[in-house]
VOGU-3710 file (C-alpha; in Angstrom, 3 decimals, decimal comma):
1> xxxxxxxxxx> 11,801/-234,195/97,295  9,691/-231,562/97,580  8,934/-228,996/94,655  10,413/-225,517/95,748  6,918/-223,001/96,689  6,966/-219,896/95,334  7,457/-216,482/96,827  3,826/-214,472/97,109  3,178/-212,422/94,155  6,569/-214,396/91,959
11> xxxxxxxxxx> 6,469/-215,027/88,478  7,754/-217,840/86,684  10,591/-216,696/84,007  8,776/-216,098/81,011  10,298/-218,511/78,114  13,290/-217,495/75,745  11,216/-216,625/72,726  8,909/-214,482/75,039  12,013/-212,340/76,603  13,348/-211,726/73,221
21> xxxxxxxxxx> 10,441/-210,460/72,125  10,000/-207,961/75,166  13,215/-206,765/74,853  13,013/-206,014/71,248  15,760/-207,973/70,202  13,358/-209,813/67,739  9,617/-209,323/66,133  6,389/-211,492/66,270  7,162/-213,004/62,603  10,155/-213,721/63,407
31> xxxxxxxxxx> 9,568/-215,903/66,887  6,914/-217,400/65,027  9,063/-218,027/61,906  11,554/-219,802/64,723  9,077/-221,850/66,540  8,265/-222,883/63,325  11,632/-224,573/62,282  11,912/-226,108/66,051  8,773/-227,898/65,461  10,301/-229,519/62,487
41> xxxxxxxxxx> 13,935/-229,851/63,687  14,153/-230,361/66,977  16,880/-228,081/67,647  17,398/-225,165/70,566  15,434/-221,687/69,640  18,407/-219,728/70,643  20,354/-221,783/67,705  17,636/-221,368/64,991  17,639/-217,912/65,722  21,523/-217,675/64,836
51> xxxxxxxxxx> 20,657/-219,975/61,987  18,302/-217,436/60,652  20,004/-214,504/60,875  17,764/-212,745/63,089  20,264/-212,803/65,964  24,036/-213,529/66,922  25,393/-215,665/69,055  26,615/-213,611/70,825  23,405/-211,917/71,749  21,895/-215,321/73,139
61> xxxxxxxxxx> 24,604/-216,194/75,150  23,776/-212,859/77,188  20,275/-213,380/77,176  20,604/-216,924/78,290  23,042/-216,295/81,270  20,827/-213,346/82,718  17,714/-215,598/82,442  19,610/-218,221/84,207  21,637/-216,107/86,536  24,681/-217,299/85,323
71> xxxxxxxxxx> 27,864/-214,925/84,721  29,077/-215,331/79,777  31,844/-214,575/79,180  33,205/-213,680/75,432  36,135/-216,085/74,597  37,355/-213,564/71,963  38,798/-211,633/74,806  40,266/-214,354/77,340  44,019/-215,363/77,525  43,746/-219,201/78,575
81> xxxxxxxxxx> 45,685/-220,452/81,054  47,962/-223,736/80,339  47,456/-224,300/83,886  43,801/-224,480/83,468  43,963/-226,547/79,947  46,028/-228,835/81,548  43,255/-229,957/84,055  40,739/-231,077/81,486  41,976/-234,096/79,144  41,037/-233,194/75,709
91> xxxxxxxxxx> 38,998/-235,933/75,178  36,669/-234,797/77,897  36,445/-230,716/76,584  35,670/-232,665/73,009  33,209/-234,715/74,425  31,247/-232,193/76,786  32,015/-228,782/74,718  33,762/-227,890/77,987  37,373/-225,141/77,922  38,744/-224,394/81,290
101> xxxxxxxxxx> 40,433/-220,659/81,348  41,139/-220,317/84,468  42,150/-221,688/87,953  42,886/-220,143/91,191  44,974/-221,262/93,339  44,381/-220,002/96,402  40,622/-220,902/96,155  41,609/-223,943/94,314  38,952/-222,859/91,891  38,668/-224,271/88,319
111> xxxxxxxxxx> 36,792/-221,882/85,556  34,998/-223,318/83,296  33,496/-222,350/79,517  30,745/-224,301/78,856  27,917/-224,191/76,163  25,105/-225,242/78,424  25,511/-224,765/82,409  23,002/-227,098/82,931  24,668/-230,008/81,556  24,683/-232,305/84,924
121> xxxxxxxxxx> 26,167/-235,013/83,439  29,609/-233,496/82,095  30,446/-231,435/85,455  29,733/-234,736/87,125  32,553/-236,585/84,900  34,557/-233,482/85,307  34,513/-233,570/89,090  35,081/-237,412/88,865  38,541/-236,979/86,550  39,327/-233,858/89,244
131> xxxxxxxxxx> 41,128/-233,302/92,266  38,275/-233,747/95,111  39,295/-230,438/96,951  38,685/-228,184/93,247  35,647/-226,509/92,770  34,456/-225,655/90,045  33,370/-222,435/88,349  31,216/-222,301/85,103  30,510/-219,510/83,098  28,729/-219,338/79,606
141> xxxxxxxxxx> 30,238/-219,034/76,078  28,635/-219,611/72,685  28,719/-223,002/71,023  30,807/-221,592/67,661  33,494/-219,789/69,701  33,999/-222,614/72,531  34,337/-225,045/69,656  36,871/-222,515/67,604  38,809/-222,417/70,873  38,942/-225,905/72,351
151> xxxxxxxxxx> 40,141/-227,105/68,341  42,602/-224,138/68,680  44,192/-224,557/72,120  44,135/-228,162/72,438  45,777/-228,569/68,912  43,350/-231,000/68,087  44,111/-232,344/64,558  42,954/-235,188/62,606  45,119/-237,797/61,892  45,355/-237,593/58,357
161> xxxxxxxxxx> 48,598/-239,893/58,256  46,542/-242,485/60,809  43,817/-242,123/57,794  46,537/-243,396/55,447  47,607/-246,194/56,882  43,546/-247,583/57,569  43,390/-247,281/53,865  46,821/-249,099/52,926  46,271/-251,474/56,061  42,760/-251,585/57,302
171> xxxxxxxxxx> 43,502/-251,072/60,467  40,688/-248,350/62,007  42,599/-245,264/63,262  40,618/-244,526/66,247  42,133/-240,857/66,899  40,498/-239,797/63,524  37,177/-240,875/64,832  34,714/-238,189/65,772  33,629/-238,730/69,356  30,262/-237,428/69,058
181> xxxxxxxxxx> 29,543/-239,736/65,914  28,362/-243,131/66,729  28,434/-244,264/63,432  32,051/-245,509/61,696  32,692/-243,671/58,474  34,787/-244,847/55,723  38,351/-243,475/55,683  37,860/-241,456/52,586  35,549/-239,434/53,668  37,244/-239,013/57,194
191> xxxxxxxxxx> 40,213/-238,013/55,195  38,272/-235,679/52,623  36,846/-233,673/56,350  40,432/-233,726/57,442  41,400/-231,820/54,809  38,772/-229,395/54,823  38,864/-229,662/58,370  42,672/-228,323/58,669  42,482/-225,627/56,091  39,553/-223,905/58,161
201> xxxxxxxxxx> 41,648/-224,281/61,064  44,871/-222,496/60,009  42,733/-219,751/58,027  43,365/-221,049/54,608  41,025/-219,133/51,841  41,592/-221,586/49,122  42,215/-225,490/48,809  44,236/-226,682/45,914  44,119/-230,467/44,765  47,004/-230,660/42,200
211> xxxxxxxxxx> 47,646/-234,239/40,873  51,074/-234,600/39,440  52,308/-237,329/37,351  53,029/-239,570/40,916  51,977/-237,854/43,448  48,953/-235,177/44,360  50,323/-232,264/46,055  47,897/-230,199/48,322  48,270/-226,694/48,746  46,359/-224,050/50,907
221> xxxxxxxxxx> 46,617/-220,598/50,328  47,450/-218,642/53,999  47,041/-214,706/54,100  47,638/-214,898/50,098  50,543/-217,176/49,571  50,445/-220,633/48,657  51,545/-223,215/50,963  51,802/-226,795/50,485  50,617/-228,819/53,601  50,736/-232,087/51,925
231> xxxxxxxxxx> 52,311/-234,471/48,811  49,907/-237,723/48,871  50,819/-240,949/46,844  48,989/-240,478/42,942  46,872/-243,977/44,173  44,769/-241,657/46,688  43,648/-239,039/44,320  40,658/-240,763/42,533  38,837/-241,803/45,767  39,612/-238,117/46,861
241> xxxxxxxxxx> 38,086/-236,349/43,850  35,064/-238,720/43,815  34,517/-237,826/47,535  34,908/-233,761/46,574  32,447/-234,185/42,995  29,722/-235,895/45,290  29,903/-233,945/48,166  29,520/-230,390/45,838  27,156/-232,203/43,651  29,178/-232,595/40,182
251> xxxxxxxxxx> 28,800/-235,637/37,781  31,654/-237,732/38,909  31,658/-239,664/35,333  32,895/-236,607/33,628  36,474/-235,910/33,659  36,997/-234,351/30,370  35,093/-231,034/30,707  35,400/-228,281/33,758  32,478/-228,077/36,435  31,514/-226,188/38,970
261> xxxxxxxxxx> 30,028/-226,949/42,504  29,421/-225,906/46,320  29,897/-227,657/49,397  28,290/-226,603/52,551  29,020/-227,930/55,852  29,003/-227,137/59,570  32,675/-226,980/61,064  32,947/-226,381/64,975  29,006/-224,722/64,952  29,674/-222,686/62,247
271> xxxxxxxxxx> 28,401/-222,759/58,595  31,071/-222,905/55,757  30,389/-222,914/52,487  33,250/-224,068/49,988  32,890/-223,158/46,035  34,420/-225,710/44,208  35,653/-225,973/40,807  37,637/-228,648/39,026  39,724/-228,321/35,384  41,181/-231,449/33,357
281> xxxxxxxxxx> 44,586/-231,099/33,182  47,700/-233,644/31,204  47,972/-235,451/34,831  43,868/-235,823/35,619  41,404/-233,248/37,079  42,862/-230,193/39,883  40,426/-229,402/41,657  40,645/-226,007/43,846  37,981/-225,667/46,881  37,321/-221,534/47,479
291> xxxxxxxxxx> 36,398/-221,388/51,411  33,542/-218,777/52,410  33,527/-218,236/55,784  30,834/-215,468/56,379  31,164/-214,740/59,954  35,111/-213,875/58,709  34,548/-212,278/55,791  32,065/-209,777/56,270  32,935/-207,006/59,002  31,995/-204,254/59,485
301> xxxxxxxxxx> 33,851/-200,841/58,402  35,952/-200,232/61,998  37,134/-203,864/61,584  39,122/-203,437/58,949  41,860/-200,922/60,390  41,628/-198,518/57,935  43,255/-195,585/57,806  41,469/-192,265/59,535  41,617/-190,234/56,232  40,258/-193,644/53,999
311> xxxxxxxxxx> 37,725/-193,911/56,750  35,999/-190,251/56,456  36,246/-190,650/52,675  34,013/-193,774/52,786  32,132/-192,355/54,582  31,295/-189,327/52,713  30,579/-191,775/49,891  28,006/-193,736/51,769  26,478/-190,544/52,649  25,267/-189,563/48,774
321> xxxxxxxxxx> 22,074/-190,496/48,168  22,769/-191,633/44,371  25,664/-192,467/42,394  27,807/-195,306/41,376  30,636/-196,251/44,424  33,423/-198,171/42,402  35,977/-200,422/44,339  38,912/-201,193/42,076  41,605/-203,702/42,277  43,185/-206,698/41,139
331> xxxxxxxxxx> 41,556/-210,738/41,826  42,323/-211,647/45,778  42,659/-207,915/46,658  39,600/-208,375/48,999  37,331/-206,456/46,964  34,634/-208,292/47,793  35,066/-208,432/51,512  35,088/-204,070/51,184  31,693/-204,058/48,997  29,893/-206,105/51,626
341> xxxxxxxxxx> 31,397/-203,851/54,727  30,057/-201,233/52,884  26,508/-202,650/52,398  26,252/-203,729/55,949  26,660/-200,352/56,549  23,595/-199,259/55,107  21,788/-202,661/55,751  18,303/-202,161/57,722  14,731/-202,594/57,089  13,951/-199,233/55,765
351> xxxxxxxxxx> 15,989/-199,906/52,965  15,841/-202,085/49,731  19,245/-203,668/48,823  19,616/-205,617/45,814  22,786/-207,513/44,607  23,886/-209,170/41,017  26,824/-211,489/41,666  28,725/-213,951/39,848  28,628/-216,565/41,874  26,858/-214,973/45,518
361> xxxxxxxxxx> 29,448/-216,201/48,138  28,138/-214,638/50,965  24,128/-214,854/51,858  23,192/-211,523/53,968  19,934/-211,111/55,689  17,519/-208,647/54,335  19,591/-208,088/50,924  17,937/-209,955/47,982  20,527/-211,246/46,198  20,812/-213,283/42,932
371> xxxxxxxxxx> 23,981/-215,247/41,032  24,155/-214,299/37,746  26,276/-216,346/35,288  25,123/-219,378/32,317  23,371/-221,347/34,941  21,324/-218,666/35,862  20,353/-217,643/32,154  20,797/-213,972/32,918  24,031/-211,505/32,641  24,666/-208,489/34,246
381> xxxxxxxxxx> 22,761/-206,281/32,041  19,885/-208,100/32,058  19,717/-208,326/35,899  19,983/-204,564/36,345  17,076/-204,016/33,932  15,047/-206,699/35,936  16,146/-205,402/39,243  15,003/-201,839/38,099  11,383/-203,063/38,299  11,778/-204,625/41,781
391> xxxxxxxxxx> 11,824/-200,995/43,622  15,578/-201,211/44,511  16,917/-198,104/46,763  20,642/-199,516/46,388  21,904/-202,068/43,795  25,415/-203,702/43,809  26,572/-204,871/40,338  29,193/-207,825/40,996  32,001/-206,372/38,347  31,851/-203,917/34,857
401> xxxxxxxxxx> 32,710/-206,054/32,058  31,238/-205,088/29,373  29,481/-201,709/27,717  26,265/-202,925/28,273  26,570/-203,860/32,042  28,630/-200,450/33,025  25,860/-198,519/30,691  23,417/-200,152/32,407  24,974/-199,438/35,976  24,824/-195,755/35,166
411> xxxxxxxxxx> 21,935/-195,658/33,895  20,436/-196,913/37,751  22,554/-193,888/39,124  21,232/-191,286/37,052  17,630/-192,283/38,096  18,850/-192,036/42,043  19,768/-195,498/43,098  22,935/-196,134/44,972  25,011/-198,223/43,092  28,007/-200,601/43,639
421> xxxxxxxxxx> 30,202/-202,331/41,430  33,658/-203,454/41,260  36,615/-202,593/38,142  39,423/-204,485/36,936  42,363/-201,397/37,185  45,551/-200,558/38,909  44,344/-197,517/40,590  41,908/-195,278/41,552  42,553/-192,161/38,839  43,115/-195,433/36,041
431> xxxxxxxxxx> 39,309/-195,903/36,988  38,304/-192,810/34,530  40,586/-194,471/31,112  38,749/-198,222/31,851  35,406/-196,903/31,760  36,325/-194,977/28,434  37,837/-198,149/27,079  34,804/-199,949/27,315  33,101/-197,595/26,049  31,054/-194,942/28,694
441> xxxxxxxxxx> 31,005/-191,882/27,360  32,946/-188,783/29,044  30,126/-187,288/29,749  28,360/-189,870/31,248  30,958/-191,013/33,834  31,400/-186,979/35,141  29,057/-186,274/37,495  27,803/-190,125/38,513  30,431/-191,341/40,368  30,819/-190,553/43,717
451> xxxxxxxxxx> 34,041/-192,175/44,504  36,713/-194,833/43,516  37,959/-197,409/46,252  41,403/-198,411/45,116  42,814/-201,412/47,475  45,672/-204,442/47,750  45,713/-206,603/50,855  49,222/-207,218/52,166  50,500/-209,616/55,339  50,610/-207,604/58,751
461> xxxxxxxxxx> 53,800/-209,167/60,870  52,986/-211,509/63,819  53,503/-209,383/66,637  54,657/-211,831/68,871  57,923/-212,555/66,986  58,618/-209,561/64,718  62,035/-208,633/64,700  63,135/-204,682/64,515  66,330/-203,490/62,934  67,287/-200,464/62,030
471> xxxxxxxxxx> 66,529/-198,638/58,472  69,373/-199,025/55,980  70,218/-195,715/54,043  68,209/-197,757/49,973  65,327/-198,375/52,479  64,811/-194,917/54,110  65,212/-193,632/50,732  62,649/-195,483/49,405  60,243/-194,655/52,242  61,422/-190,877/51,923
481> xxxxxxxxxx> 62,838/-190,830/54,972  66,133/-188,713/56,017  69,434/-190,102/55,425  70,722/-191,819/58,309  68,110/-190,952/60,500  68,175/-194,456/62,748  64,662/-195,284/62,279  63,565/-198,582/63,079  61,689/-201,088/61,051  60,423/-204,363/61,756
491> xxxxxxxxxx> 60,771/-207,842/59,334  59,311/-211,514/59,952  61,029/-213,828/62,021  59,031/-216,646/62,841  57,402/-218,528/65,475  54,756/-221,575/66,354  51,945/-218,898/66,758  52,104/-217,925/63,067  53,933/-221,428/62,015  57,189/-220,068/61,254
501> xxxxxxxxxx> 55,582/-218,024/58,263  56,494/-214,542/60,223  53,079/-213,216/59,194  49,788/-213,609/60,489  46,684/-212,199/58,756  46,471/-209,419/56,031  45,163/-205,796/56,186  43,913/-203,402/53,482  46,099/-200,849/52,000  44,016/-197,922/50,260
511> xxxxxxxxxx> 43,681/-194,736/48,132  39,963/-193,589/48,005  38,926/-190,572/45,627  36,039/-188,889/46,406  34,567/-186,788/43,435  33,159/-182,754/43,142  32,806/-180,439/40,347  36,340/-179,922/39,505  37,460/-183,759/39,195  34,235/-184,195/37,295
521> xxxxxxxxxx> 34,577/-181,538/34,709  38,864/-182,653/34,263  36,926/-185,829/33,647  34,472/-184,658/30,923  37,122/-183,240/29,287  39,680/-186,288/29,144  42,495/-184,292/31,355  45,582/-186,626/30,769  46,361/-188,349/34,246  48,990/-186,061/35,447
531> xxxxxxxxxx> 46,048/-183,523/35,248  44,024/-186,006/37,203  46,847/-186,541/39,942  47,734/-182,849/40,422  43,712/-182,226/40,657  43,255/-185,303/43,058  46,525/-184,357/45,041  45,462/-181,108/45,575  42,233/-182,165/47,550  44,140/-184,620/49,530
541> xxxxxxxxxx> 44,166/-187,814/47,830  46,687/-190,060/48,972  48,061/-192,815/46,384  48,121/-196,488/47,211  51,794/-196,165/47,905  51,677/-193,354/50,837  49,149/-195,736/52,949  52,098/-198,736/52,028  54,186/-196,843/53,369  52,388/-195,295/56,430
551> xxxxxxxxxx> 51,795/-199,689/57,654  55,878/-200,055/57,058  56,806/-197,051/59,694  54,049/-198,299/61,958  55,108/-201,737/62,159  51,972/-203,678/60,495  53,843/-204,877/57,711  57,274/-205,249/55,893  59,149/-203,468/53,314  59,294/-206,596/51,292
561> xxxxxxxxxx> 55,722/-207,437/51,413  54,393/-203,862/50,093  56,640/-203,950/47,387  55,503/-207,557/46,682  52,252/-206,398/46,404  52,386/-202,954/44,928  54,757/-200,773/42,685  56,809/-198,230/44,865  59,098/-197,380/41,745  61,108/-195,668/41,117
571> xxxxxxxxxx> 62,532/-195,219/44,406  62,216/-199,339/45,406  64,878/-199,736/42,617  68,139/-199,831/44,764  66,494/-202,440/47,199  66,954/-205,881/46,936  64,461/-207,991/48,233  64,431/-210,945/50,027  61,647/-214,102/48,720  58,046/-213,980/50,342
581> x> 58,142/-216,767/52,853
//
């Protein structure tokens, strides 16, 4: 066969790398940083380019499909058809990284997602397991959502019981093997990634190994509850913990003393991290895994639903030029997931972000950031004097624990930094009575903060089985409504899409207080709260409560799970309420 000519005066498609750079999308250094790492590993440039932060995925898979003329679609946004999934055995969409969405039956047309349309060798075993009269229609997806989708709507799920019986029988449990692996891994290690494996899957956040006196119960904890998943027989535990100490690096001959460790791994394209720690307790060590998932955890400010009024707040905050930004609320109230929304904000080149944290979950491109803590042989303090000297234009301090550190904090304010930190309190106005506990001056805190965050996370309802009623006369009272008005509410019900739980994902509810002259000078004078409240109120701050409230009568969230989550005394007094699920 011949070689096709080319057209008079045609160019041949410059290469990926080349494009990008034409386009803008990425600089000199960092194609040359790229081209680098594919020398060395072998691996796609579009992927090492994700790896590296300099691009998403999401960006190459539209720069890939015009440079091959092919149509991408972004799986976020497609309803699958069963129809469709139906066509393709799992095994093969496993195999090939293959999800059919669609099919059309009057062109008796079968769409395909595919992570790389020129992948002869899977359409040809597609069309070979396929009617001969389908076609077949391929459009392209990136690797980590195709993979996130094809685990998702094929229900794919190791056998963890099969795993268990190869250990008490020795008989291999194929279906636990992964099909891309040629080599046969032990079953404890197979049953360790099963694990892991199945809490990323269902969204856990944390992974609790709890040995009991018999038995080792394993809980995950879904949208903030705990859930047990599992009770194992006491006999698998110490080939389990062995597997978890190696794999996070901790010195598996010590079981007396607590240690730390972290676990990264690469689940369905996508890089987890897992921050593990383990305790000795009467029945032998518990160890809890915490799961970082960055491309979760870290959105960006419109993400998070937030009200309008919290929204223009933070954003007059971000737009001071020096001053300390406090976000305030208890552990698990997704404080952390709020302070990096906010830095991505301000994240670009012409800025110099710098970050203390205890330990850093979540690495960010362009932000230098540094773990503070006894391995690291620095504090706090220490690391905001050092930092000082390293030209910062916006510093985050991990959490005020101490005089020194909040002293030190304030001290980077009042010599024009932006600066970010986090506080142990109950609300926003209790922000003012911490930072005089610990010993900040009056003086000092008027006039350098530029606003409290104040924030709890509560359960929003699956929407595809919440069940309305109709207000009772306690409730309405309790969400100052009028007597007898008929209002409707909504309550969980349950259903396979959110696994009978009735809930499905969490949302932020938040008071923000923005400072100005009068709050700062009731502040330098130690006004009493109610001061504070009738000061704050006045502007328009809204307390914790009022945004609670605002997701009940909207339908994000229940009655039962605000007030599981926050006080709305004294009027929640004549409700009973019903157990979280």
């Amino acid at each position: 066969m011949h070689a096709p000519t080319e057209r008079p005066g045609s160019q041949p498609a410059p290469r990926l790398g080349e494009s990008l750079l034409r386009q803008g999308l990425i600089t000199a250094d960092q194609l040359r940083i790229a081209l680098t790492e594919q020398r060395e590993h072998r691996a796609p440039l579009g992927r090492l380019l994700v790896r590296l932060g300099f691009l998403s995925d999401s960006v190459i898979r539209d720069v890939l499909a015009r440079r091959i003329g092919q149509e991408s679609v972004d799986l976020s946004h497609v309803v699958v058809e069963a129809d469709a999934l139906a066509r393709v055995p799992q095994e093969l969409a496993l195999r090939h990284r293959v999800l059919p969405i669609a099919f059309d039956h009057a062109s008796r047309t079968l769409t395909l997602a595919v992570a790389d349309t020129v992948d002869v060798l899977a359409l040809d075993h597609l069309r070979a397991r396929l009617d001969r009269n389908i076609g077949i229609r391929v459009l392209l997806a990136s690797t980590a959502q195709l993979l996130d989708r094809i685990d998702q709507l094929y229900g794919h799920e190791l056998s963890v019981d099969g795993i268990l019986r190869e250990i008490e029988t020795g008989e291999i449990d194929y279906r636990s093997l992964d099909v891309s692996d040629a080599h046969y891994q032990q079953p404890v290690i197979r049953l360790v990634g099963a694990l892991l494996g199945d809490a990323i899957k269902r969204g856990a956040s944390d992974i609790h190994f709890e040995p009991e006196a018999s038995f080792l119960r394993i809980r995950y904890r879904l949208d903030g509850v705990l859930e047990q998943v599992r009770s194992l027989h006491r006999r698998h535990w110490p080939g389990i913990a062995v597997r978890l100490k190696v794999m996070s690096g901790m010195d598996i001959a010590e079981t007396r003393m607590p240690q730390d460790g972290r676990v990264s791994l690469t689940l369905n394209a996508r890089d987890i991290d897992f921050r593990v720690a383990s305790h000795p307790t009467i029945h032998g060590e518990n160890i809890v895994l915490r799961v970082l998932d960055r491309t979760k955890s870290v959105m960006s400010l419109e993400q998070m639903q937030l009200a309008s009024h919290c929204l223009a707040s933070i954003e007059q905050m971000l737009a001071r030029p020096e001053g300390i930004v406090i976000v305030t609320g208890p552990t698990g109230s997704g404080k952390t997931t709020t302070l990096y929304s906010l830095l991505s904000r301000l994240n670009r080149e012409s800025v110099n972000i710098m970050t203390l944290e205890d330990p850093v979950e979540y690495p960010m491109a362009m932000m230098r950031q540094t773990s503070v803590g006894d391995a690291a042989q620095t504090g706090f303090a220490g690391g905001i004097r050092s930092i000082m000297r390293q030209d910062p234009d916006i510093i985050l301090v991990g959490e005020i624990r101490d005089a020194e550190t909040a002293q030190m904090a304030f001290r980077a304010a009042m010599t024009g930094h932006q600066v970010f930190t986090t506080l142990h309190t109950n609300s926003a106005l209790g922000t003012f009575a911490r930072l005089l506990d610990i010993g900040v001056p009056a003086e000092i805190i008027a006039g350098n903060i530029v606003g409290v965050i104040a924030q709890r996370l509560v359960r929003t309802l699956c929407p595809h089985c919440r069940e309305a009623y109709t207000a009772p006369p306690e409730e309405e009272a309790v969400l100052g409504m009028p007597a007898d008005s008929g209002s409707t509410l909504y309550r969980p019900a349950g259903c396979a899409r959110c696994r009978f739980r009735g809930y499905s994902g969490r949302i932020a509810v938040m008071e923000t207080l923005c400072m100005d002259i009068e709050l700062d000078d009731a502040v330098a004078r130690r006004a009493p709260m109610r001061e504070l409240r009738e000061a704050a109120s006045a502007k328009g701050f809204r307390p914790l409560a009022d945004d609670g409230i605002a997701r009940i009568l909207d339908g994000s969230t229940a009655l039962a799970e605000v007030a599981r989550n926050l006080s709305l005394l004294p009027r929640v007094q004549a409700v009973t309420m019903p157990d979280a699920r």
